[in-house]
N, CA, C and O of each residue as an XYZ file, in Angstrom:
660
protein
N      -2.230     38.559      2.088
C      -0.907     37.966      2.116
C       0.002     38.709      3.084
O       1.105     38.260      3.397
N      -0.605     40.136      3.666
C       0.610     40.418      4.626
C       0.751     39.975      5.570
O       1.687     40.444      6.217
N       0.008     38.932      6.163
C       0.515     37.528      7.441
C       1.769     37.413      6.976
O       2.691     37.868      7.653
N       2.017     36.788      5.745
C       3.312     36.420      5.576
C       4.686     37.320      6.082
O       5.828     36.862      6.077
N       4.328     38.642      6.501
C       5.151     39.493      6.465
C       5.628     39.018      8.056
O       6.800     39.162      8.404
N       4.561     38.420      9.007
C       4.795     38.078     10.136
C       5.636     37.019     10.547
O       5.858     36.829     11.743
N       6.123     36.311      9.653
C       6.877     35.034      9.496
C       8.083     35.466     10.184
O       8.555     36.562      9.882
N       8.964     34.331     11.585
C       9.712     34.850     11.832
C      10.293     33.811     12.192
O       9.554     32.932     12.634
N      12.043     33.472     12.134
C      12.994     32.267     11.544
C      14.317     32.430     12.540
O      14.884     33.522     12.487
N      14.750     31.613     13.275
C      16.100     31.822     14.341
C      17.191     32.224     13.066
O      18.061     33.082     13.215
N      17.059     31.711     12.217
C      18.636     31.955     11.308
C      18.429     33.023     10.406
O      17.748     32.917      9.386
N      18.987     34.013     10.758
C      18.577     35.286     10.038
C      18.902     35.364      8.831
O      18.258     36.271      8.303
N      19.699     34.777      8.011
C      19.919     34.632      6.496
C      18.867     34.466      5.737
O      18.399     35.071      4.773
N      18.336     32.761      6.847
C      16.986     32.194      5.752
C      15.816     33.486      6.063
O      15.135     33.978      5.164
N      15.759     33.822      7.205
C      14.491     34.337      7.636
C      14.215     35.901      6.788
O      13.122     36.419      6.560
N      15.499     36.390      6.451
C      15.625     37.356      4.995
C      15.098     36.960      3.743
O      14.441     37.764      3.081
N      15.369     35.521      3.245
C      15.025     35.334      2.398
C      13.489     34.997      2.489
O      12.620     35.217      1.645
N      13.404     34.551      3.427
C      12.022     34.134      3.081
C      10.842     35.158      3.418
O       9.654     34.869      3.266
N      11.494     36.888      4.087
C      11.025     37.953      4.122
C      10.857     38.282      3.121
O       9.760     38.641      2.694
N      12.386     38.229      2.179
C      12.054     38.875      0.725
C      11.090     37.924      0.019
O      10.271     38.604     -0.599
N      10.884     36.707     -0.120
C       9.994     35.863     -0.770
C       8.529     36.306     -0.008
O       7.791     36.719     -0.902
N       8.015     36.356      0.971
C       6.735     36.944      1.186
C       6.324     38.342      0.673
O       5.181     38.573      0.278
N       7.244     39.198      0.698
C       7.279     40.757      0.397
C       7.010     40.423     -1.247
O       6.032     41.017     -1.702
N       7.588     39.738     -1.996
C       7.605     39.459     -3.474
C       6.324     39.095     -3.801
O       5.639     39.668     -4.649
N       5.899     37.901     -2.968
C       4.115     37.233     -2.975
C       3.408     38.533     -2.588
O       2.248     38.724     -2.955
N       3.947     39.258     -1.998
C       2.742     40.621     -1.472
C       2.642     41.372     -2.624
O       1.552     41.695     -3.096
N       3.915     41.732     -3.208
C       4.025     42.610     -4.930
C       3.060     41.753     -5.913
O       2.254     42.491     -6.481
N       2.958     40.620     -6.200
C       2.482     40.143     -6.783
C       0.863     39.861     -6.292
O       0.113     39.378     -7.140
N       0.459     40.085     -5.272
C      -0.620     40.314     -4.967
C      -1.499     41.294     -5.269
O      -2.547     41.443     -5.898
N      -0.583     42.036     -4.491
C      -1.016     43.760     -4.786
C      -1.493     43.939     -6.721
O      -2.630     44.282     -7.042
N      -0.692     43.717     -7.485
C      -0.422     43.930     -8.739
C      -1.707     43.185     -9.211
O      -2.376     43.938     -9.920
N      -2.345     41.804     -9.036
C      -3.370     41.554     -9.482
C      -4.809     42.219     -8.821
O      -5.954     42.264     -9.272
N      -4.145     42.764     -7.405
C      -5.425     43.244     -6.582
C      -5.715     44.243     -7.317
O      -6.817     44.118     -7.852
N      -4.938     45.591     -7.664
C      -4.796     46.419     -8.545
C      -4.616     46.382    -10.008
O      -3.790     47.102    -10.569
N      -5.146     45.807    -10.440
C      -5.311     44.777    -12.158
C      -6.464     45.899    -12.520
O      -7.047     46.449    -11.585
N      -6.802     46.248    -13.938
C      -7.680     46.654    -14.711
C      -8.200     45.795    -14.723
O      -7.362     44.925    -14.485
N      -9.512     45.168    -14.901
C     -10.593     44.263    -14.961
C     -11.213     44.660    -16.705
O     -11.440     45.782    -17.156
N     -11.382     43.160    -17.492
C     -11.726     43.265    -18.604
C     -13.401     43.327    -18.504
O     -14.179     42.685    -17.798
N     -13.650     44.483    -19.613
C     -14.891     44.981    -19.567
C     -15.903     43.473    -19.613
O     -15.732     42.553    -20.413
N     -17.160     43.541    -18.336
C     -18.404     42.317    -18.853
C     -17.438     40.879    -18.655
O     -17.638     39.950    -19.437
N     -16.316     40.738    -17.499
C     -15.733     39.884    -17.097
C     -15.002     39.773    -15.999
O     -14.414     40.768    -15.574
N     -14.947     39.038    -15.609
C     -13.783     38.558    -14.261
C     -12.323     38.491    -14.158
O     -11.560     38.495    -13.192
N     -12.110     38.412    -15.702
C     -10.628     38.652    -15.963
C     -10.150     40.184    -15.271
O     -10.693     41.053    -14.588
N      -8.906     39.966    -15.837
C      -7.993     40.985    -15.190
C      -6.741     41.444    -16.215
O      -6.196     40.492    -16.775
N      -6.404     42.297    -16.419
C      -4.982     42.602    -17.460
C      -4.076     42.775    -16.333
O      -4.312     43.282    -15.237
N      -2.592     42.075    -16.959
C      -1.418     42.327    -15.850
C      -0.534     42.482    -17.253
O      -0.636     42.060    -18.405
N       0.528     43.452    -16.399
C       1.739     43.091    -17.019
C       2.858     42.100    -17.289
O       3.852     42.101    -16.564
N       2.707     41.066    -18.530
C       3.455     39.866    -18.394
C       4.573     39.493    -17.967
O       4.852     38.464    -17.353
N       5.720     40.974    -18.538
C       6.772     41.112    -18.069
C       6.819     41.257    -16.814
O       7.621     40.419    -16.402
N       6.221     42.125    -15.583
C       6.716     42.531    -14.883
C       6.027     41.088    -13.670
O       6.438     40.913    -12.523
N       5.029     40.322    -14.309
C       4.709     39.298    -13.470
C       5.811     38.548    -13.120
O       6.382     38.308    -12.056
N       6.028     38.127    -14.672
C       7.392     36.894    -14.348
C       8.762     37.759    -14.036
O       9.807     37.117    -13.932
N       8.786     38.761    -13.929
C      10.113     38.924    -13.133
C      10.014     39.234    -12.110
O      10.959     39.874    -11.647
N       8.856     38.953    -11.245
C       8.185     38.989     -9.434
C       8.580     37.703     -9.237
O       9.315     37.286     -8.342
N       7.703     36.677    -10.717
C       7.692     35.353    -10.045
C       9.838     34.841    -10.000
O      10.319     34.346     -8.980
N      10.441     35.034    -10.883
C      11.542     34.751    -11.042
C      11.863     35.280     -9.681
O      12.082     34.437     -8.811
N      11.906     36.172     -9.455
C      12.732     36.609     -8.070
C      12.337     36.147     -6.946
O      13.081     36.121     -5.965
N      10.615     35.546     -6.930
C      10.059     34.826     -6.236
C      11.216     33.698     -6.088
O      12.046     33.888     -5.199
N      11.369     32.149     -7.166
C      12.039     31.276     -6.941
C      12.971     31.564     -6.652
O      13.299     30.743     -5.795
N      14.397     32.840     -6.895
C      15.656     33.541     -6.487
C      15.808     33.356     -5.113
O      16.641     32.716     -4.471
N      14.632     34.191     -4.702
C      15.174     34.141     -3.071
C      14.045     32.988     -2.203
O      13.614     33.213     -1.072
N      13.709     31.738     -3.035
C      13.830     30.532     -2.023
C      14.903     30.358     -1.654
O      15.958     30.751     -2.152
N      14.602     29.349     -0.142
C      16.133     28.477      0.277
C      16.734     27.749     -0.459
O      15.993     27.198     -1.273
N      17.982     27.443     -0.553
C      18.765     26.223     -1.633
C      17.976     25.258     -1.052
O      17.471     24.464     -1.846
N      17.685     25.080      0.334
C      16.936     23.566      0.547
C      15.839     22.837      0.088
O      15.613     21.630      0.009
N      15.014     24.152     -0.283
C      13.937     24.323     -0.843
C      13.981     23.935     -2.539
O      13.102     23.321     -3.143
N      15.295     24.489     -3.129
C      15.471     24.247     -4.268
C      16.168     22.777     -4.565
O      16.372     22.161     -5.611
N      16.390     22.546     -3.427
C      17.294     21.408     -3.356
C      16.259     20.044     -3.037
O      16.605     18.863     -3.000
N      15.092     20.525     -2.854
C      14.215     19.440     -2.191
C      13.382     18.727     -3.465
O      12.793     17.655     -3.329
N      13.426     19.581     -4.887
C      13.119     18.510     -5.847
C      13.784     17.643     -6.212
O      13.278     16.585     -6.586
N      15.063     17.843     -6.203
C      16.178     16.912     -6.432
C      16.313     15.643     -5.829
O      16.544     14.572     -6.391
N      16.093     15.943     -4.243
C      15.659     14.847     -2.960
C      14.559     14.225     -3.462
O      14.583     13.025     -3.736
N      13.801     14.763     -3.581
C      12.323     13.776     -3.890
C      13.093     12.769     -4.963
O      13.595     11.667     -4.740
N      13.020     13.501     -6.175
C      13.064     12.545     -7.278
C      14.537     11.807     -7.148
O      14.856     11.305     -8.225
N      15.587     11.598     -6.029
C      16.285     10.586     -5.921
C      15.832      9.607     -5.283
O      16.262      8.469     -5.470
N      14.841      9.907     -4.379
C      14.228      9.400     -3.144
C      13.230      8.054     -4.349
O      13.374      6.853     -4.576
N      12.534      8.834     -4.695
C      11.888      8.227     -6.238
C      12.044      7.357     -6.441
O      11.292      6.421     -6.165
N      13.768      7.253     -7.384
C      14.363      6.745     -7.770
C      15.345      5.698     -7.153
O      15.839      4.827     -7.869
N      15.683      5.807     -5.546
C      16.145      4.904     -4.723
C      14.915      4.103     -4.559
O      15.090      2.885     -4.612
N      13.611      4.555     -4.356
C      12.503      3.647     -3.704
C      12.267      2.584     -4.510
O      12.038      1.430     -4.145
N      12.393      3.415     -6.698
C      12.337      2.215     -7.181
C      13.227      0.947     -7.617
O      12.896     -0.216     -7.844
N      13.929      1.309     -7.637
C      15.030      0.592     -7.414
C      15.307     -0.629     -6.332
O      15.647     -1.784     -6.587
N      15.034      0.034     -4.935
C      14.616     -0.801     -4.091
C      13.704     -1.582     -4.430
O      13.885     -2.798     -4.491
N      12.694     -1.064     -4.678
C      11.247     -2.248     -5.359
C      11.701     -3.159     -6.178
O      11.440     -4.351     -6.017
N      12.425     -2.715     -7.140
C      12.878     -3.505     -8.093
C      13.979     -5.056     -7.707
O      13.927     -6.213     -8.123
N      14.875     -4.370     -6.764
C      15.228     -5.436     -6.527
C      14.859     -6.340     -5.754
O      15.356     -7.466     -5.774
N      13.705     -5.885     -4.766
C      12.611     -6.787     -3.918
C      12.107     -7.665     -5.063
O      12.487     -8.833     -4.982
N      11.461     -7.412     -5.944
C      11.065     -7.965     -6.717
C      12.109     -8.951     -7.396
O      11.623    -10.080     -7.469
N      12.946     -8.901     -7.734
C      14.387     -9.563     -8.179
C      14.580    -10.771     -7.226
O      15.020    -11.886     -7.504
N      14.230    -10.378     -6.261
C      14.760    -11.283     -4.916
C      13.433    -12.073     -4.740
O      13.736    -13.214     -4.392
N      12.308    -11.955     -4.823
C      11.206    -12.441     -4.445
C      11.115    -13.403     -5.373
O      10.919    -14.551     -4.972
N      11.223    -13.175     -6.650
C      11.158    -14.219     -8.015
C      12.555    -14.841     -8.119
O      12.749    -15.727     -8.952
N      13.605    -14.389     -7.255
C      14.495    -15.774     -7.381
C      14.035    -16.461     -6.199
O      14.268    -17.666     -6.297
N      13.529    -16.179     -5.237
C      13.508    -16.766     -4.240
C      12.515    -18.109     -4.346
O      12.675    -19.134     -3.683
N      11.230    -17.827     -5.534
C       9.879    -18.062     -5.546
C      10.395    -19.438     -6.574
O       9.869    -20.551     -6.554
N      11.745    -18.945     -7.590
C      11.955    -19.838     -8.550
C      12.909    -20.999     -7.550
O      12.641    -22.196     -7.656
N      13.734    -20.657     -6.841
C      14.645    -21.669     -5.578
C      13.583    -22.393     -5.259
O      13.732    -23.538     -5.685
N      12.580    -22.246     -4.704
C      11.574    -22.667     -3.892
C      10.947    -23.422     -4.943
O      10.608    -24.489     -4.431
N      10.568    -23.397     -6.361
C       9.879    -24.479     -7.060
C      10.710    -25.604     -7.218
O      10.369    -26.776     -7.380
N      11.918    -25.084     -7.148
C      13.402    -25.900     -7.551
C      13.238    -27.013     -7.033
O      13.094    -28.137     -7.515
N      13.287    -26.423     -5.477
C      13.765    -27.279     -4.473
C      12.507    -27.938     -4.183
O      12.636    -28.945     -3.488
N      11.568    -27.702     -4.458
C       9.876    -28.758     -4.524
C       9.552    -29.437     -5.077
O       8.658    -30.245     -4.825
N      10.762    -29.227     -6.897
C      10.442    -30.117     -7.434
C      11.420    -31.252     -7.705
O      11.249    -32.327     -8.281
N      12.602    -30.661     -7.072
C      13.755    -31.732     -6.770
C      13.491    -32.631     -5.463
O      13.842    -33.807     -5.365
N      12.939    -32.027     -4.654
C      11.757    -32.657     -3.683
C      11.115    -34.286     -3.987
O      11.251    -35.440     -3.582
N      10.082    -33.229     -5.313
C       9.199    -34.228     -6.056
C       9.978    -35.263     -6.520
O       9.691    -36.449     -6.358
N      11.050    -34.816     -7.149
C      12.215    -36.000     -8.073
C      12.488    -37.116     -7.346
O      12.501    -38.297     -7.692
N      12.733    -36.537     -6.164
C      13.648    -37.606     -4.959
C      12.421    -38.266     -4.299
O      12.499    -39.484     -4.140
N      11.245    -37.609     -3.871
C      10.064    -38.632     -3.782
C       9.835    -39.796     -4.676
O       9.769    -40.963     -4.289
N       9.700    -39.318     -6.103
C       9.374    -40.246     -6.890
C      10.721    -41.514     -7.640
O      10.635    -42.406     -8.484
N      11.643    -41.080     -6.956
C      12.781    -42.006     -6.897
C      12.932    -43.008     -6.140
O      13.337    -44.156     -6.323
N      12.436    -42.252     -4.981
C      12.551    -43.072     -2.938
C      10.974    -44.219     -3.992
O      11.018    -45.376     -4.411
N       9.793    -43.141     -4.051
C       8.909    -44.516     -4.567
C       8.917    -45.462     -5.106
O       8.362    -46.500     -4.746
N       9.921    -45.187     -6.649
C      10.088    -45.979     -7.162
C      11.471    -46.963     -6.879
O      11.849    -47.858     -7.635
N      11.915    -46.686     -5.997
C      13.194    -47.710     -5.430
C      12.147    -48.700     -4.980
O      12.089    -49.890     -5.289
N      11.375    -48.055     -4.243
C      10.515    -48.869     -3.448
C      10.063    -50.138     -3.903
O      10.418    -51.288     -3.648
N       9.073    -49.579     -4.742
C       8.423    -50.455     -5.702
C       9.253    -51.328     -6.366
O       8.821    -52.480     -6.388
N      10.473    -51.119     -6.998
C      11.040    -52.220     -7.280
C      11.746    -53.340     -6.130
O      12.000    -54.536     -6.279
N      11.901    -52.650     -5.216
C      12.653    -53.562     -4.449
C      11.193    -54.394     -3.568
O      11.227    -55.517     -3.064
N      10.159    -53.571     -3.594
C       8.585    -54.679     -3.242
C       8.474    -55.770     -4.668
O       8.167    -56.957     -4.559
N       8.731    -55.219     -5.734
C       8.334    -56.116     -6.769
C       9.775    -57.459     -6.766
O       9.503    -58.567     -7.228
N      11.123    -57.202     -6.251
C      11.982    -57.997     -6.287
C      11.487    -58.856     -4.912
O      11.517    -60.067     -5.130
N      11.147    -58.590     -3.876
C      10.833    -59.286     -3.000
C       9.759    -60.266     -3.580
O      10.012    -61.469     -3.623
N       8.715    -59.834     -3.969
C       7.312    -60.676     -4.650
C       7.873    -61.743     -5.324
O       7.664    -62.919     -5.023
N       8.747    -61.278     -6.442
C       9.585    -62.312     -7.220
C      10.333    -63.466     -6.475
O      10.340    -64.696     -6.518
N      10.870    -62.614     -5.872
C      12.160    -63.208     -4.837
C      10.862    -64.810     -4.436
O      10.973    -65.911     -4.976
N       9.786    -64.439     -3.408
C       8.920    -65.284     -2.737
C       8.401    -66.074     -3.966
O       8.439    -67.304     -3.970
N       7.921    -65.369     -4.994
C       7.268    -66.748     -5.926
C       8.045    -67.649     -6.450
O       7.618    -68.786     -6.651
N       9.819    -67.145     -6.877
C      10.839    -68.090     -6.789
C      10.882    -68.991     -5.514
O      10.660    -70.161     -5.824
N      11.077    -68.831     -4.302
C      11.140    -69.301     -3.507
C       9.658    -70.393     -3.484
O       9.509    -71.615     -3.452
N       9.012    -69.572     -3.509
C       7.536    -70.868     -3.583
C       7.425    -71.765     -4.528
O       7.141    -72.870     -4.065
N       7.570    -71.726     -6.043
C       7.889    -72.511     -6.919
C       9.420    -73.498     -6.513
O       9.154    -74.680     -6.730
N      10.464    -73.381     -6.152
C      11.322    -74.090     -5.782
C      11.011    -74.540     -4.883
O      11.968    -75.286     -4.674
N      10.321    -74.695     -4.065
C       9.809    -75.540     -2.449
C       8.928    -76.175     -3.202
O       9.137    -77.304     -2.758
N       8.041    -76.335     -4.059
C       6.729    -77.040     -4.786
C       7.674    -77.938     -5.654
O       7.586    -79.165     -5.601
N       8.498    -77.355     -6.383
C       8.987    -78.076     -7.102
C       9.997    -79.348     -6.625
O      10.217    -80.445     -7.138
N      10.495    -78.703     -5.429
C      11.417    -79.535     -4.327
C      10.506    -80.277     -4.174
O      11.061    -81.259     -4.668
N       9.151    -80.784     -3.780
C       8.547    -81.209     -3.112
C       7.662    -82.053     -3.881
O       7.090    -83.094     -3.559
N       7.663    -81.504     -4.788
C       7.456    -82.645     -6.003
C       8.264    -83.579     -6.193
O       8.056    -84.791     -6.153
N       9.577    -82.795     -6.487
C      10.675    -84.092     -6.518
C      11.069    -85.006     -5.587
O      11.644    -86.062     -5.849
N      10.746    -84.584     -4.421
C      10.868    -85.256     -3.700
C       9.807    -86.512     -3.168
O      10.085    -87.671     -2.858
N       8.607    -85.870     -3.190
C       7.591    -87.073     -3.552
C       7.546    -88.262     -4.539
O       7.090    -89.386     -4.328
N       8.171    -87.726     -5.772
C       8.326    -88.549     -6.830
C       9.380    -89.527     -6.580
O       9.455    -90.646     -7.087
N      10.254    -88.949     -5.675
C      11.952    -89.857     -5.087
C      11.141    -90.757     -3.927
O      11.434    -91.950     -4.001
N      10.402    -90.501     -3.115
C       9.589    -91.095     -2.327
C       8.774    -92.286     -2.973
O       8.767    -93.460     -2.602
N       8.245    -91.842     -3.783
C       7.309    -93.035     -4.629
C       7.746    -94.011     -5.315
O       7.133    -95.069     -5.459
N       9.401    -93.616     -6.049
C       9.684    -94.076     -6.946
C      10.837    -95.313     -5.424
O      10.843    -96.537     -5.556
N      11.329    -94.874     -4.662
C      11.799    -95.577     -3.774
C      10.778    -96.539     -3.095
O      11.048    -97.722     -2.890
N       9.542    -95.944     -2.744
C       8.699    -96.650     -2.241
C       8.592    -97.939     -3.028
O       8.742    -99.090     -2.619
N       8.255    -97.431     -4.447
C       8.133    -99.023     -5.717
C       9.230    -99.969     -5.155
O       9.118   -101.096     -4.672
N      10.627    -98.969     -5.413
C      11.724   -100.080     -5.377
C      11.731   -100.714     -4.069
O      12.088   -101.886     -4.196
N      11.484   -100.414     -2.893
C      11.452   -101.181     -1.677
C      10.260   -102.450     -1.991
O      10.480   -103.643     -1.783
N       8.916   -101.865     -2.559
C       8.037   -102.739     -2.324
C       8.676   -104.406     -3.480
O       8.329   -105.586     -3.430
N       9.554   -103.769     -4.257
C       9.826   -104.838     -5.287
C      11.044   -105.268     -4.534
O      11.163   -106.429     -4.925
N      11.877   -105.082     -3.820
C      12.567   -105.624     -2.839
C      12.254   -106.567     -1.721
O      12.904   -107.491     -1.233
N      10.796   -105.956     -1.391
C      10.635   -106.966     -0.269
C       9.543   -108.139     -0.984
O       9.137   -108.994     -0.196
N       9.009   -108.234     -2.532
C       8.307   -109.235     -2.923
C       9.470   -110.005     -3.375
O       9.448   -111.211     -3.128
N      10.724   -109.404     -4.142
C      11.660   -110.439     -4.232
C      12.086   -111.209     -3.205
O      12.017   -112.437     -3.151
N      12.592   -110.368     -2.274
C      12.761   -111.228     -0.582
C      11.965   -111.709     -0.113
O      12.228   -112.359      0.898
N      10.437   -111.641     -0.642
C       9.106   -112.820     -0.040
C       9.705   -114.124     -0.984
O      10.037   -115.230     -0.558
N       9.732   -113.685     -2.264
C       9.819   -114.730     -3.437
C      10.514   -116.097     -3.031
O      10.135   -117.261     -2.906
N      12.354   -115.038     -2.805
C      13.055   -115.828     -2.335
C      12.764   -116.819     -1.567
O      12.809   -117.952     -2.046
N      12.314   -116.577      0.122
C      12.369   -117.205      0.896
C      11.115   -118.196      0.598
O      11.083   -119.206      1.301
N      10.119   -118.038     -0.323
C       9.391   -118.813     -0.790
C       9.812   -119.873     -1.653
O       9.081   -120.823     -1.931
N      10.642   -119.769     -1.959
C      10.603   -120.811     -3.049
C      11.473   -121.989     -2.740
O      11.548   -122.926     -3.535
């Protein structure tokens, strides 16, 4: 760990601190390098106290930016979800507009069709009225034809009669 000691920073405040924070990682190095080793194991005995008040002074002399950078994350987090959230908000109104308007769509299709259809079925009507009144005209009128025809033909046997007799 004494690389770290080589660490070197334009702003001499941080570059202190983060001297004293390597120098601290070196104490705490040293201290396990120099550890009693438990007998028939790999372990090691340290002093508990004097660990965590390396490591405490460890986090002490980080940068505030550094300390400040969990804070960032988990707003960052918390803006991202948020953002998501309202993507999502926006996507499902957008998705529900869009059935709306497809199926008010559909409505007005099946309105335009069915105008349709009735005004094809009033025409149909319209023509079989019209065809039945021309048949029927035409009946009557044949029958006015026939029935005139009689009366002429009995007109002109009376006017044979006449001049016969």
């Amino acid at each position: 760990m004494a690389e770290y000691n080589n660490y070197e920073n334009t702003d001499n405040h941080e570059s202190e601190d983060t001297k004293d924070t390597f120098e601290l990682l070196d104490r705490i190095e040293n201290l396990i390098k120099d550890a009693r080793t438990v007998p028939f194991s790999s372990n090691i005995m340290l002093n508990q106290e004097e660990v965590l008040m390396l490591l405490g002074m460890v986090k002490d002399s980080l940068p505030g930016e550094l300390r400040q950078s969990k804070w960032l994350v988990e707003q960052s987090r918390e803006l991202l979800e948020t953002a998501r959230e309202q993507a999502d908000n926006i996507i499902d109104d957008a998705q529900h507009e869009v059935q709306q308007m497809i199926d008010e769509h559909e409505i007005t299709q099946q309105a335009r069709m069915y105008a349709q259809d009735t005004i094809d079925e009033a025409n149909a009507t319209a023509a079989e009225i019209q065809d039945a009144a021309i048949a029927y005209t035409e009946k009557r009128l044949t029958a006015l034809e026939n029935q005139i025809t009689d009366v002429l033909v009995t007109i002109r046997k009376h006017k044979t009669d006449l001049h016969n007799s």
